[in-house]
Phi, psi and omega in degrees: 000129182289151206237138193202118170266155168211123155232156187234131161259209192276086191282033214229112193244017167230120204260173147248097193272106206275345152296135163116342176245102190256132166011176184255159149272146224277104185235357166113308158330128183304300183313334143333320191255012174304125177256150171252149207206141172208167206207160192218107184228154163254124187218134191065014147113007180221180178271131159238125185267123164255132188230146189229166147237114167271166161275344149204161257256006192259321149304343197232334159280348172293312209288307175325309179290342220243330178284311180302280199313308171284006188250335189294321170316299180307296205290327176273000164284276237282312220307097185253057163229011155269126185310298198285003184302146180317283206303313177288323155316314203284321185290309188275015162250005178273137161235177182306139174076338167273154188242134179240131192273153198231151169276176245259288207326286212301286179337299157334293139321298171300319153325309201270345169282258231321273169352283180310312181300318200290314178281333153277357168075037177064035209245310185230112177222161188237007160234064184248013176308314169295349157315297208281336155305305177306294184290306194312344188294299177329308166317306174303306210269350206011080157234166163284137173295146162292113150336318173303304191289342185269346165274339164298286184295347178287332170303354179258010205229119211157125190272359162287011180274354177279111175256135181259115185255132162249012200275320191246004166079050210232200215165109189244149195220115184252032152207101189291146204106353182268140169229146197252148187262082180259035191296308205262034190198320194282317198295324174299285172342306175268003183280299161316338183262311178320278164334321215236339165304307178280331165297333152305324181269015191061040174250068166276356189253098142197187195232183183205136137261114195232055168088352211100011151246106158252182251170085182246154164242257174299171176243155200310155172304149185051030172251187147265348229158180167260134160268128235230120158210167180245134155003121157294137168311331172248164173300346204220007151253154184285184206280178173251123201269146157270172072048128193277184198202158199162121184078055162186216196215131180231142179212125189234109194242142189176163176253037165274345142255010174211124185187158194236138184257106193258098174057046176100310174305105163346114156231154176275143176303342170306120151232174214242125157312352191249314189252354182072012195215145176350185151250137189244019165287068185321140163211183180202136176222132186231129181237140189234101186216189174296303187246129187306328155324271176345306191267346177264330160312317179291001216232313134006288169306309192306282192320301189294326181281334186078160168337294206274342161258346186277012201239303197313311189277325182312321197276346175267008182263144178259119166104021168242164171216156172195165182244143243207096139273134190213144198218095192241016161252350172057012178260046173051020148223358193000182223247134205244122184263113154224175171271184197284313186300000192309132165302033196299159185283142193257000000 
């Protein structure tokens, strides 16, 4: 009998390593008189953690409800495990040849996956949801998915079945039964919208975590930055510090806290869109970009592509960077890959 372990750890695979930042000292100054406040909520199936500085504790709960509500907004578009969700209504109302028009957010998203599916060669496709059903069920039953059955479901899987219009801003799904995955794509994305709530509401020195897409904006008083680390390819080593950071996105996807044990065997929660099967490689990838969106698709992409062609597509993009740990000898340490600009700490 095939035997399937599944741990979920410690789900943060980007830290905001909180020593080290302390207050403006009393200088007369609005940044003087700033406190930092943090708030945790579960949203989109993960903890988004927020740490801001308000001027008071009445401010900084206005800007949490008003950042919460809009990541809450996002999850009844994007979600696909509410029936009622935009992304699911758009799949369980699609027939062939029709176009159903979407709102600016889902649009948004989809654009910018259908670019990562394109520049990756199917590396990153966002209509692997029925892959991906297919395994959690397998996770639940813990049994393995079939070959037959996982040749079954690719078949719903391919971003040309996705047409995109952009004269009505619409969507035609030219294979019905297809379901879309935004897991590798929404959470950068609302963590960017989070972000951009609260700099509306005048917050500019915080940060967004979204489980390990994080999302900084100004860096705290008197700093250069958030200080900053990423996750070890393993749970039980310590982080890897970055460069501290502010006005951009670090997004890090690896299995070191979520991964499956198949008959003795590893496998990572990554799956790869072209085979329908695990990615069986440990590794741990970190993208360094403008927009959380931007680093958590490419950290995505990355993971499935390996160092060496996912470094090769990192390097054609202009203002991204990322890091590679990759352990294809499985002996829990592996060998580390970057572009040049990687923020790594000196």
């Amino acid at each position: 009998m095939t035997m399937l372990r599944l741990f979920s750890l410690f789900p943060f695979l980007v830290l905001v390593v909180t020593l080290g930042i302390t207050p403006a000292s009393a200088s007369g100054s609005v940044a003087s008189e700033l406190h930092r406040f943090s708030r945790t909520e579960y949203l989109m199936g993960v903890d988004f953690s927020i740490d801001l500085y308000a001027l008071s504790e009445i401010d900084a709960d206005r800007a949490f409800k008003a950042a919460f509500s809009r990541i809450a907004d996002l999850e009844q578009c994007m979600s696909n495990y509410r029936a009622d969700s935009e992304l699911s209504q758009l799949c369980t109302n699609a027939t062939k040849n029709k176009s159903i028009k979407v709102s600016d957010e889902l649009w948004e998203v989809l654009v910018y996956a259908k670019r990562i599916s394109h520049l990756s060669n199917g590396a990153f496709d966002v209509t692997i949801g029925r892959v991906t059903k297919l395994w959690r069920r397998a996770r639940r039953q813990r049994e393995l998915p079939t070959e037959q059955r996982i040749g079954e479901e690719l078949q719903f899987v391919g971003f040309e079945k996705l047409i995109l219009n952009p004269f009505d801003q619409s969507v035609t799904i030219r294979t019905p039964g297809l379901l879309i995955d935004l897991g590798a794509i929404g959470k950068g994305y609302a963590a960017d919208e989070a972000l951009r709530i609260l700099e509306e509401l005048g917050i500019t020195r915080a940060v967004v975590n979204a489980s390990g897409d994080v999302r900084f904006g100004a860096a705290p008083p008197d700093s250069t930055g958030w200080p900053t680390g990423i996750a070890a390819l393993s749970a039980a080593g310590p982080p890897i510090l970055l460069q501290s950071q502010s006005q951009c996105a670090v997004a890090t996807s690896g299995d070191a806290f979520q991964f499956m044990e198949i008959d003795g065997k590893r496998y990572s929660h990554i799956l790869d869109p072209r085979t329908g099967m695990p990615v069986q490689v440990r590794s741990s990838v970190s993208v360094w970009a403008a927009t959380g969106m931007m680093a958590d698709a490419l950290a995505s992409a990355v993971s499935v592509l390996g160092p060496r062609r996912g470094l090769r597509l990192v390097r054609k993009l202009d203002g991204v960077e990322a890091l590679v740990i990759w352990d294809r000898d499985g002996d829990g340490t592996g060998a580390m890959f970057r572009t040049r600009g990687f923020p790594l700490a000196k």
